[in-house]
Residue frames as a rotation matrix with the C-alpha (Angstrom) as fourth column:
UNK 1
0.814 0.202 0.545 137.54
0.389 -0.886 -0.252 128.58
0.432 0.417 -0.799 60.62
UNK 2
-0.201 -0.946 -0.253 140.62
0.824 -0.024 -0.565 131.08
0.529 -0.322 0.785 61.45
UNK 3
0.680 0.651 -0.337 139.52
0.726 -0.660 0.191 132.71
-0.098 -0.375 -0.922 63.99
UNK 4
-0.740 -0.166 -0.651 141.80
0.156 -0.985 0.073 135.79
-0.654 -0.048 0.755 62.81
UNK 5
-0.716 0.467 0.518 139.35
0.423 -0.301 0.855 135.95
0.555 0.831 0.018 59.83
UNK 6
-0.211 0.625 -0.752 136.98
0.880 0.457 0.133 136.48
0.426 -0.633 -0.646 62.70
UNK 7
-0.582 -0.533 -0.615 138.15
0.751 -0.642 -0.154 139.48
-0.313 -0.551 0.774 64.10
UNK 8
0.496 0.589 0.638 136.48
0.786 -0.617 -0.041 142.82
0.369 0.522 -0.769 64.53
UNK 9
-0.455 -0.586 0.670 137.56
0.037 -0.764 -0.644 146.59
0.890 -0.268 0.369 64.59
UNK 10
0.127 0.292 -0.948 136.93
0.986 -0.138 0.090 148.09
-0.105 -0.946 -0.306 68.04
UNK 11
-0.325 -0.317 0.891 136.72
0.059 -0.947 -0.315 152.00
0.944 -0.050 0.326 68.93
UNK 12
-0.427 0.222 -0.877 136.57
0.900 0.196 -0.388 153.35
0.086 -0.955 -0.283 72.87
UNK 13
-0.143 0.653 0.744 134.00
0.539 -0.579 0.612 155.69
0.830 0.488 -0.269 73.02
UNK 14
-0.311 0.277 -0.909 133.93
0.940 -0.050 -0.337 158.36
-0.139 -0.960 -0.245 76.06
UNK 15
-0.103 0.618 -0.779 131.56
-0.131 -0.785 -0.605 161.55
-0.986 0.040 0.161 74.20
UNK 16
0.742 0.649 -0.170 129.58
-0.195 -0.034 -0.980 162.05
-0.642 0.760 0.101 71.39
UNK 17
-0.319 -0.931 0.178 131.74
-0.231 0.258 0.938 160.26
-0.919 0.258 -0.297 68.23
UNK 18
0.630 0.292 -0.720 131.68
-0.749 0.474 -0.463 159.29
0.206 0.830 0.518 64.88
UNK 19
0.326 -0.586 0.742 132.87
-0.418 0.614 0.669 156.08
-0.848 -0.528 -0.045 65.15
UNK 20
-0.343 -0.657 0.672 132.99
0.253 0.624 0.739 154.81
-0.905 0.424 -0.048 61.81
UNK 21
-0.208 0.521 -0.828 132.47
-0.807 -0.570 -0.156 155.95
-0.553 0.635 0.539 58.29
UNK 22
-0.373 -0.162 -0.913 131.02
-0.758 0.621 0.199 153.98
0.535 0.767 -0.355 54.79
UNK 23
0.358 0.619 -0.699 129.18
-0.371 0.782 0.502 150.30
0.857 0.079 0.509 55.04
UNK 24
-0.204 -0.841 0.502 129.70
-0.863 -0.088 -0.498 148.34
0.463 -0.534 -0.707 57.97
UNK 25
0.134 0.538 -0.833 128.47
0.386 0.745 0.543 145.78
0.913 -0.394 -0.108 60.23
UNK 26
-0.201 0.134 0.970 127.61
-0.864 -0.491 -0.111 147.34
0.462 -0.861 0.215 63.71
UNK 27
-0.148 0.264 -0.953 128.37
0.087 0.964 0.253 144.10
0.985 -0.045 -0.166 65.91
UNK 28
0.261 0.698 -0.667 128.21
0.616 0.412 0.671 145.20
0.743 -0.586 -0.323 69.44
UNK 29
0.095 -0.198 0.976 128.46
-0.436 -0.889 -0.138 148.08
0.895 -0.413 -0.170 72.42
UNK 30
0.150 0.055 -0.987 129.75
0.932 0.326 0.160 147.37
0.330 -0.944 -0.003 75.89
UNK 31
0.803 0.323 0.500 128.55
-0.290 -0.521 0.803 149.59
0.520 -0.790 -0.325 78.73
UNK 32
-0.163 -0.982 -0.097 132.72
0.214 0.061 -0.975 149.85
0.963 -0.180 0.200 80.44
UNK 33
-0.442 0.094 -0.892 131.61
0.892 0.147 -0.427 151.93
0.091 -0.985 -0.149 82.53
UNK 34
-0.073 0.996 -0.058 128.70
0.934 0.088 0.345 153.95
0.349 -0.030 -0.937 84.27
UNK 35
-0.881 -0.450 0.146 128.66
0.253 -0.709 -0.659 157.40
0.400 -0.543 0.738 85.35
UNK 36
-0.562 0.682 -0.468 126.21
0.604 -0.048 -0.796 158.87
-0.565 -0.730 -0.385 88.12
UNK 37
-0.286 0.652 -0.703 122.78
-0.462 -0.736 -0.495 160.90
-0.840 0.183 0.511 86.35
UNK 38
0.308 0.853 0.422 121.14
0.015 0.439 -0.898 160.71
-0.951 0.283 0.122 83.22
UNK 39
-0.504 -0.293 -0.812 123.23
-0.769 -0.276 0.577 160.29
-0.393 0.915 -0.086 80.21
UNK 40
0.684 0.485 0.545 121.81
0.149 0.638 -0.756 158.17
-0.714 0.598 0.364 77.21
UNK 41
-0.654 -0.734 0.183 123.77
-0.017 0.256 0.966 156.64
-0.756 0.629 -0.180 74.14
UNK 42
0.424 0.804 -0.417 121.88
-0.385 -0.257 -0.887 157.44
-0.820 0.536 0.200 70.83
UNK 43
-0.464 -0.595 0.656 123.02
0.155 0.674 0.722 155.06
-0.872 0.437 -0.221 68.20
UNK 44
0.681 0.641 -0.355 122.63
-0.512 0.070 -0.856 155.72
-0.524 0.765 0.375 64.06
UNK 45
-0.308 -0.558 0.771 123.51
0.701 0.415 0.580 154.85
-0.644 0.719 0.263 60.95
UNK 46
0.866 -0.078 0.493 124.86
0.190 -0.863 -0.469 157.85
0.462 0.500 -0.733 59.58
UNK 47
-0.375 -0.927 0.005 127.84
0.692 -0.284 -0.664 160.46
0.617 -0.246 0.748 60.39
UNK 48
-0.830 0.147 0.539 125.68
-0.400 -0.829 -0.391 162.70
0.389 -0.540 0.746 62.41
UNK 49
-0.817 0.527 0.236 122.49
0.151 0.590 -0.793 162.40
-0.557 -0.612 -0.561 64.53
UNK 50
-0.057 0.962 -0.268 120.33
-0.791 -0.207 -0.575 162.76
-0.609 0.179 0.773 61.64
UNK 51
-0.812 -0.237 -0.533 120.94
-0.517 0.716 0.469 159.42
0.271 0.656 -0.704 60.20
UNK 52
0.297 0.831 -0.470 118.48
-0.150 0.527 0.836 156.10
0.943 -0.178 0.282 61.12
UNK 53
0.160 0.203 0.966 118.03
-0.986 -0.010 0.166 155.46
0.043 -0.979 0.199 65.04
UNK 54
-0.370 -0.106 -0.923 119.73
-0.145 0.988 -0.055 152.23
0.918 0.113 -0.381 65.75
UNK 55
0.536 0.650 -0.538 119.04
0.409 0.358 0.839 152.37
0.738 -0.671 -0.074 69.34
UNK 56
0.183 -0.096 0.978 118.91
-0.839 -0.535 0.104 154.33
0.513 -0.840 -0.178 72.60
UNK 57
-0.135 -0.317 -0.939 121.12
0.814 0.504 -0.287 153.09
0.564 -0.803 0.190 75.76
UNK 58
0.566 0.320 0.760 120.10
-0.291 -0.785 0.547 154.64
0.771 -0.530 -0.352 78.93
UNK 59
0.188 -0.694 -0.695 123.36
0.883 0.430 -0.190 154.25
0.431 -0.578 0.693 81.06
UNK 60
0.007 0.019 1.000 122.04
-0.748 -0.664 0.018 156.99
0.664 -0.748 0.010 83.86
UNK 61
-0.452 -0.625 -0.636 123.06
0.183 0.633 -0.752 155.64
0.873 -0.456 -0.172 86.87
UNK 62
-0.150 0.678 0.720 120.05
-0.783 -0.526 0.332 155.96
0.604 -0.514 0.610 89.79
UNK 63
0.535 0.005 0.845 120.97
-0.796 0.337 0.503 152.48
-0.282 -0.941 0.184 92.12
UNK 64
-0.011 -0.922 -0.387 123.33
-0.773 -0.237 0.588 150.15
-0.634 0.305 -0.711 92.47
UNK 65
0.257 -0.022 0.966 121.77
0.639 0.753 -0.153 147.09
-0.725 0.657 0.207 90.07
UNK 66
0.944 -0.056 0.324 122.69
0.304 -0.224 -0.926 149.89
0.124 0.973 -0.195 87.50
UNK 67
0.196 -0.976 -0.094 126.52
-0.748 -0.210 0.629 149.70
-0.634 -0.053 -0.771 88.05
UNK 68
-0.229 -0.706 0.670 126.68
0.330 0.592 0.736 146.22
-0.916 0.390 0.098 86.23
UNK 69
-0.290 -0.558 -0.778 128.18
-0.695 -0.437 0.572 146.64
-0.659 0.706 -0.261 82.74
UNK 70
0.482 0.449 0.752 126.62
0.116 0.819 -0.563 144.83
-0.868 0.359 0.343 79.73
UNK 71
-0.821 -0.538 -0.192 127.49
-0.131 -0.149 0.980 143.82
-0.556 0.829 0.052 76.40
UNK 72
0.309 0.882 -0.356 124.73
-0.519 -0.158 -0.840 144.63
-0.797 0.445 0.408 73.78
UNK 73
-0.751 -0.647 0.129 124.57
0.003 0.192 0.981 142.65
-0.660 0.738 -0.142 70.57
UNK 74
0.100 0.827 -0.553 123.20
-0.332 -0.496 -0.802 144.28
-0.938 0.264 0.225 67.44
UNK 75
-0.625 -0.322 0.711 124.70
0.390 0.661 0.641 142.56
-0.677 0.678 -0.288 64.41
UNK 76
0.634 0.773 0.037 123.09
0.468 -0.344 -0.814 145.45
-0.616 0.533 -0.580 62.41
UNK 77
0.034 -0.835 0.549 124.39
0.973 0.154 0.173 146.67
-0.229 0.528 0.818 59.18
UNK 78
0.455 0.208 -0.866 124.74
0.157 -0.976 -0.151 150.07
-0.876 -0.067 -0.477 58.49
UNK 79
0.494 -0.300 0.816 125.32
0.869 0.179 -0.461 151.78
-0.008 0.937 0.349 54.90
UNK 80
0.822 -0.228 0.522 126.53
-0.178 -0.973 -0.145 155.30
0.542 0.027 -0.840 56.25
UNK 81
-0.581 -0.748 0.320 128.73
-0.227 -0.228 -0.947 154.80
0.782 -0.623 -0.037 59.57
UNK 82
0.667 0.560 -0.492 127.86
0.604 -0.020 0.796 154.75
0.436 -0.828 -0.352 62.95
UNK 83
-0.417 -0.200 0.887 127.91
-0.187 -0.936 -0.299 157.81
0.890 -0.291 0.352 64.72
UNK 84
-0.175 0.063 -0.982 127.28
0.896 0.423 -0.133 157.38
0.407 -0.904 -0.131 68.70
UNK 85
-0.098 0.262 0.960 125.60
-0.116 -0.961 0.251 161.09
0.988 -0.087 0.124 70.05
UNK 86
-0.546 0.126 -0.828 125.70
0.770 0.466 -0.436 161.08
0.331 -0.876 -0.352 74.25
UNK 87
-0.094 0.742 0.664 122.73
-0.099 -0.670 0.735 163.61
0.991 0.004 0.136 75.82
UNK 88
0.737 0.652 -0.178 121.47
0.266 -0.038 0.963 164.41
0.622 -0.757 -0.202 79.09
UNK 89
0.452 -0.218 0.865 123.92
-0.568 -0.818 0.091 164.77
0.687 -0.533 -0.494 82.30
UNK 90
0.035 -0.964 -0.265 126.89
-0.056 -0.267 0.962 163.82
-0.998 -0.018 -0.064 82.45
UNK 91
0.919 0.188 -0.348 127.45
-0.393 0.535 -0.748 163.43
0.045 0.824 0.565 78.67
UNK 92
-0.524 -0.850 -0.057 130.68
-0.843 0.527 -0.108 160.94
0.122 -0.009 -0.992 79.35
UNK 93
0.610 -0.080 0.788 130.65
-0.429 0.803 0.414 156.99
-0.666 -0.591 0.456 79.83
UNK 94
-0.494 -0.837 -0.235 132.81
-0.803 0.336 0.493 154.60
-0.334 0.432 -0.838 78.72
UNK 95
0.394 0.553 0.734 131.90
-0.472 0.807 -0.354 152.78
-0.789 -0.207 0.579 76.17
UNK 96
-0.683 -0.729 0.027 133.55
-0.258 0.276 0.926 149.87
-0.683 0.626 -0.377 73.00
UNK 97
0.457 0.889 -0.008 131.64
-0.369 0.182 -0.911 149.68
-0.809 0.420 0.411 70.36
UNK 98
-0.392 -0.816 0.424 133.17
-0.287 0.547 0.787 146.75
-0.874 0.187 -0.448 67.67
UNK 99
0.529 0.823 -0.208 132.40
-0.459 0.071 -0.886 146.63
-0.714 0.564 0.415 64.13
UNK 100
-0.517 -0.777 0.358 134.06
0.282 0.240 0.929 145.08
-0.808 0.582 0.095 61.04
C-alpha cells in the first residue's frame, strides 16, 4: 500500500470548534495537553451540539496520573461533521483530532 494514500486530515483543537463539515470518517483525538479543573470534550456528529453524541472526554485534571496524554481511537463515521463543544472550567485543552 502507499502509505500517502493512507494519510489523514488533522485539525488542533484548543475551544469549542467545528472541526469538520459533510461525511467523514472521525479516526482519532489526542489529549496534547491537560489543563488544571473540570473541562470535558463533547464529541458529535453534526455542526453544532445538537447533532449525535459521539463521546464525552473528561480531561479535568485532579492528580498527577491525569497529566498523561492519550490517543483515543474511534474510527466512527459521521454524515454531518464533527463539531467538538468544551464545558465546565477551564473550557481550553489542547487537543488533534484527525479525520479523512
Amino acid at each position: 500500500m502507499n502509505p500517502l494514500e493512507f494519510g489523514f486530515d488533522f485539525v488542533q483543537v484548543g475551544s469549542t470548534s467545528l472541526v469538520r463539515t459533510g461525511a467523514c470518517v472521525l479516526h482519532t483525538i489526542t489529549v496534547n495537553r491537560l489543563d488544571a479543573g473540570t473541562c470535558v470534550a463533547s464529541v458529535y456528529d453534526g455542526i453544532d451540539g445538537t447533532g449525535t453524541l459521539i463521546a464525552t472526554i473528561d480531561l479535568g485534571v485532579t492528580d498527577v496520573v491525569d497529566l498523561l496524554v492519550a490517543t483515543l481511537i474511534l474510527d466512527v463515521r459521521c454524515t454531518t461533521g464533527i463539531y467538538v463543544a468544551l464545558t465546565g472550567s477551564p473550557t481550553t485543552a489542547s487537543l488533534t483530532v484527525t479525520f479523512r
